[in-house]
C-alpha positions in Angstrom: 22.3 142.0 22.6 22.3 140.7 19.0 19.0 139.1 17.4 20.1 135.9 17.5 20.1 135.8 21.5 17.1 137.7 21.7 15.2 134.7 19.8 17.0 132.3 22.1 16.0 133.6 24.7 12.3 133.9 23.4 12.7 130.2 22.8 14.1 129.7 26.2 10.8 131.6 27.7 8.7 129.5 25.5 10.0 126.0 26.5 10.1 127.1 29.8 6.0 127.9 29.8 5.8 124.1 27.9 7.2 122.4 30.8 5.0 124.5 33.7 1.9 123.6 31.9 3.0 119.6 31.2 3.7 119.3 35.0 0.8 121.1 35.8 -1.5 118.5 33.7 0.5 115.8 35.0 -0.5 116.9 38.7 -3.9 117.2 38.1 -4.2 113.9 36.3 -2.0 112.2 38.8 -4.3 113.6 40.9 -7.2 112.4 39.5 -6.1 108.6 39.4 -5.3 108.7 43.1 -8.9 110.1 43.7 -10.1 107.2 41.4 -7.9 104.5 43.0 -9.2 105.6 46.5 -12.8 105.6 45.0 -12.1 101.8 43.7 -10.7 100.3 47.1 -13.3 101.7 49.2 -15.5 98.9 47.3 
């Protein structure tokens, strides 16, 4: 395996931890809307 793959697939890894934590945030704020909408047509 030359260098050049090696830092692709470093790159790869990295993007790849990027995403999980953007949909992870996504969730919990998704989450956190839904909990306000509930909150908001309960009144």
């Amino acid at each position: 395996m030359n260098t050049q793959d090696k830092q692709l697939e470093n790159y790869l890894e990295f993007a790849r931890e990027i995403v999980q934590k953007t949909l992870e945030l996504c969730q919990k704020q998704q989450a956190e809307k839904d909990r306000k909408f509930k909150i908001g047509q309960q009144n």
